[in-house]
ROKOL-828741 format. One record per residue (C-alpha): residue in one letter; x, y, z. Coordinates in steps of 0.001 Angstrom, whole numbers, plus 524288, in hexadecimal, padded with zeros to 5 digits. Last residue first. Layout:
ROKOL-828741
aXYZ
...
end
This chain:
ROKOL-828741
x8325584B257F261
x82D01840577FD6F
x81D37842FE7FA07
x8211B8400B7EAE5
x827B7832977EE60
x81CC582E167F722
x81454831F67ED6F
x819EA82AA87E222
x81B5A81E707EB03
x80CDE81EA27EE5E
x809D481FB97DF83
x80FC78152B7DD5F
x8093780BC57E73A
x7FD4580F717E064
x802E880E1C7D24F
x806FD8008E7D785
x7FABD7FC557DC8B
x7F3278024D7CFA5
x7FC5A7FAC97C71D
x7FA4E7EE987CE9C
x7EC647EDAA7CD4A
x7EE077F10F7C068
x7F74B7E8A97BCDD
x7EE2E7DDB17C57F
x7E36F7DB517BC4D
x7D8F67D65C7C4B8
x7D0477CA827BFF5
x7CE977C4117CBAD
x7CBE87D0877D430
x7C9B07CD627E32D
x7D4787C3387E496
x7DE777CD277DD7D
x7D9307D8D87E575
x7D9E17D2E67F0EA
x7E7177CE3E7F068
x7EB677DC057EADD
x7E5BC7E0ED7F61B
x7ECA47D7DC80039
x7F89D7DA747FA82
x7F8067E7EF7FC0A
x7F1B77E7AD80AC7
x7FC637DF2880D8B
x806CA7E795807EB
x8026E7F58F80DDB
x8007F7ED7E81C10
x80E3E7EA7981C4C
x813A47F61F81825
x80C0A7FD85822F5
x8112A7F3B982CB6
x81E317F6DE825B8
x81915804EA82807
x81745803EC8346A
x8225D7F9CF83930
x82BAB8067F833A8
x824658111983C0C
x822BC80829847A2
x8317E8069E84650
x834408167684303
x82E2981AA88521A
x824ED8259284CC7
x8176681EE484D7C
x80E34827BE84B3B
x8014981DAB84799
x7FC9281911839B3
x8065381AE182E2F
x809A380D1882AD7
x7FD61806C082B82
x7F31F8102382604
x7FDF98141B81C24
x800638061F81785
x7F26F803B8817AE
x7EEB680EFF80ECB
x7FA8D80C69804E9
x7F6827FD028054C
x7E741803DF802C0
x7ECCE80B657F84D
x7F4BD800917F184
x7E9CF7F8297F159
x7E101802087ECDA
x7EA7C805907E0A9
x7EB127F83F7DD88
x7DB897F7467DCE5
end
């Protein structure tokens, strides 16, 4: 479940950030801090939903799998720039 959370922030971000051609570098910036912004809610709001829906959740690996997610991101990111 912490991997789906951080694919569906990843998917939202993206869907957010990266819609239209805008070239003028404000409406680039707002759009991915509106990106940003939507990435965190939909986050939290996961994690909220899992903890309400699952009483007896154990959250390392919730976390782990988040984190590993995120991680992975970061690791591609860095391979696609070399």
């Amino acid at each position: 479940m912490g991997g789906g959370i951080g694919i569906l922030g990843a998917f939202v971000y993206a869907w957010r950030a990266l819609r239209g051609n805008e070239t003028d570098p404000g409406k680039l910036y707002r759009a991915q801090m509106l990106g940003e912004t939507y990435k965190f809610a939909v986050v939290l709001g996961g994690f909220a939903l899992v903890f309400l829906g699952y009483k007896d959740l154990a959250a390392l690996p919730l976390f782990l799998g988040f984190v590993l997610t995120v991680v992975v991101y970061w690791m591609a990111l860095l391979k696609t720039r070399n």
